[in-house]
LUMLOLUM-35168 format. One record per residue (C-alpha): x, y, z; residue in three letters. Coordinates in steps of 0.25 Angstrom, whole numbers, plus 2048, in hexadecimal, padded with zeros to 3 digits. Layout:
XYZAla/...
END
This chain:
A3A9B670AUnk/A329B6716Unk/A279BF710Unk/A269B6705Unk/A229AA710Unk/A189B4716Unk/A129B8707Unk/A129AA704Unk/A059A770EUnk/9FD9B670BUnk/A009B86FCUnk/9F39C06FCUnk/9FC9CB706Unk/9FF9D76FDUnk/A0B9DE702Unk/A0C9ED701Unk/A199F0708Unk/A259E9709Unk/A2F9F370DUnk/A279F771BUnk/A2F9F3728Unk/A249F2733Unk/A209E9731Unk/A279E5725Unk/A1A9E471AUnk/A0E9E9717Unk/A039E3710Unk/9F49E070DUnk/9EC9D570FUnk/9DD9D370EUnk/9DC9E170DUnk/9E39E5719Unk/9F39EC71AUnk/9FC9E3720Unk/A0A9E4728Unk/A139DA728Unk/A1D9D8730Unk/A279CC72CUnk/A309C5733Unk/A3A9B9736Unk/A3A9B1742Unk/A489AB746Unk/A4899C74AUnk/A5699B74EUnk/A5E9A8751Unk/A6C9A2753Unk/A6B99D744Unk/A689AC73EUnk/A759B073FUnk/A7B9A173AUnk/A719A472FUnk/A769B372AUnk/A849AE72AUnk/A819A2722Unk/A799A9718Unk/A839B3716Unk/A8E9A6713Unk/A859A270BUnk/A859AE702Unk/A939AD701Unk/A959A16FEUnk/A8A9A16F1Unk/A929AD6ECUnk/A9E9A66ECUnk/A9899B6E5Unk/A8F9A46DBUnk/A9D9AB6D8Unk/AA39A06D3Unk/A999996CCUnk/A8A99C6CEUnk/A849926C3Unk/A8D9876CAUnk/A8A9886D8Unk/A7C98F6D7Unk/A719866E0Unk/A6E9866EFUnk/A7597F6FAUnk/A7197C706Unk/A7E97A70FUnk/A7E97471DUnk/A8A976728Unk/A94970731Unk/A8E97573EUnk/A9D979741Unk/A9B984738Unk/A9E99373EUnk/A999A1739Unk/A9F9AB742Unk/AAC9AF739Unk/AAC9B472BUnk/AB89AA72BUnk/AAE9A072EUnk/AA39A6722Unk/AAE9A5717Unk/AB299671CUnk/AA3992719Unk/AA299970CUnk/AAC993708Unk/AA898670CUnk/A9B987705Unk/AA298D6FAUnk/AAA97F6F9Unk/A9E9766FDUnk/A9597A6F1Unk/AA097B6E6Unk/AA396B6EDUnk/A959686ECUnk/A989616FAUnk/A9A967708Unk/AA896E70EUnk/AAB974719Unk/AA1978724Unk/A97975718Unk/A91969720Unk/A86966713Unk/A8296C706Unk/A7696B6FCUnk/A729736F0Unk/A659746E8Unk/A6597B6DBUnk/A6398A6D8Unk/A629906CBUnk/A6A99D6CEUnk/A739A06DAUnk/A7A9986E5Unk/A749976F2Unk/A78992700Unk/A7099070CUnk/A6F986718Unk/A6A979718Unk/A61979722Unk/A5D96E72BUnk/A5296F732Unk/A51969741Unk/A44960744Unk/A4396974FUnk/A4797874AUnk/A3C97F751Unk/A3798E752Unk/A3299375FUnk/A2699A75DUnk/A2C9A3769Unk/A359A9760Unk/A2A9AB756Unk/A229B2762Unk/A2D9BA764Unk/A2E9C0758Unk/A209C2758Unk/A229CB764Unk/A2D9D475EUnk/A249D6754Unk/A199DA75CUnk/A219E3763Unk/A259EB756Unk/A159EB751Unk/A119F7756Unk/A1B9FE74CUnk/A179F873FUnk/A0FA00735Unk/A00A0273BUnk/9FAA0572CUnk/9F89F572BUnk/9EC9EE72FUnk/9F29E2735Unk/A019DF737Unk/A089D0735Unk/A139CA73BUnk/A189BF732Unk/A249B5739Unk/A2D9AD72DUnk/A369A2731Unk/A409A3726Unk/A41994725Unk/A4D99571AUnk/A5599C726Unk/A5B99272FUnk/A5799E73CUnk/A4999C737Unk/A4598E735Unk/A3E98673CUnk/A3897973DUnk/A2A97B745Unk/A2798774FUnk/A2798275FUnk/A1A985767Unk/A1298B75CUnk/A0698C763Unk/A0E99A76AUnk/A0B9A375EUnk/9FC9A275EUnk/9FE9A976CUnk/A069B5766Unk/A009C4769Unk/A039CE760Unk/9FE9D9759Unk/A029D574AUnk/9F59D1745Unk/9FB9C573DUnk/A069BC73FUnk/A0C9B2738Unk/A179A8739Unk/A1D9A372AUnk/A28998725Unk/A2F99C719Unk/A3098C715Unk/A24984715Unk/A1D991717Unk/A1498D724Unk/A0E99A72AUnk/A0999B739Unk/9FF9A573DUnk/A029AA74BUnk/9F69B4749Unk/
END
């Protein structure tokens, strides 16, 4: 997914390895070998781990239902929660499973299941989050300098057959870690030293690219 929103804006780049760890692609453009080193830059820590333990809910609550009756129940549901919900026993998990279990067979929320929609899909089940983003859900473009310094740190060990080397930065916006509304202090990245000889910043939603340099 997230190298799908980089080919997106250089479909003329040819890739020639995918299976290459640092960095993690190689490829050619205008004649040249290129290495590309792709990564995701974390908006919100604390929600990672919220995130993980959701999705993996989710998983078991769309088995469930696929189980019992996939062409009944198959479509997406976005579900939104009590903010009393708690994740930290698997007591806790089964509990919310099996309120999403009853709140898509109801059609109509139970339990910690503060809200649900769904929208149509021609195969499976699918559950995610519904997602409401806040007017002021910001990503610091220190942590996006950060990054860029991990990275430059680990440069000198990457495969010195290329001719240049990229660093591209995703923001996963269909991850509630990732997204983000607009980047604070922007004009920061343009003073960014490092050796890659491109980088990029890239939004997986309405596909907005920065070039940091």
């Amino acid at each position: 997914m997230l190298l799908n929103s980089f080919m997106h804006h250089f479909p003329e780049v040819k890739f020639e390895d995918l299976t290459c760890e640092s960095p993690d692609f190689i490829a050619k453009f205008n004649n040249k070998k290129i290495g590309i080193e792709l990564t995701e830059v974390i908006n919100h820590l604390e929600m990672k781990k919220v995130e993980s333990n959701l999705n993996k809910i989710f998983r078991q609550a769309e088995i469930l239902l696929e189980q019992e009756d996939t062409t009944k129940y198959r479509g997406v549901y976005f579900l939104e929660f009590h903010s009393s919900i708690r994740l930290d026993t698997l007591e806790n998990h089964q509990e919310i499973i099996h309120n999403i279990y009853k709140s898509i067979k109801r059609g109509k929320p139970a339990g910690n299941v503060k809200s649900i929609r769904k929208s149509s899909h021609r195969r499976n089940v699918f559950i995610t989050y519904e997602y409401n983003m806040g007017l002021f859900d910001e990503l610091c473009s220190e942590k996006i300098v950060e990054l860029i310094e991990k990275k430059n740190e680990k440069f000198p060990y990457y495969d010195t057959s290329v001719d240049e080397c990229w660093l591209v930065i995703v923001s996963d916006m269909n991850s509630i870690a990732s997204r983000y509304t607009f980047i604070r202090d922007k004009e920061h990245l343009q003073q960014v030293k490092s050796p890659f000889h491109k980088i990029f910043h890239i939004e997986n939603l309405c596909g907005n690219i920065t070039s940091i340099k």
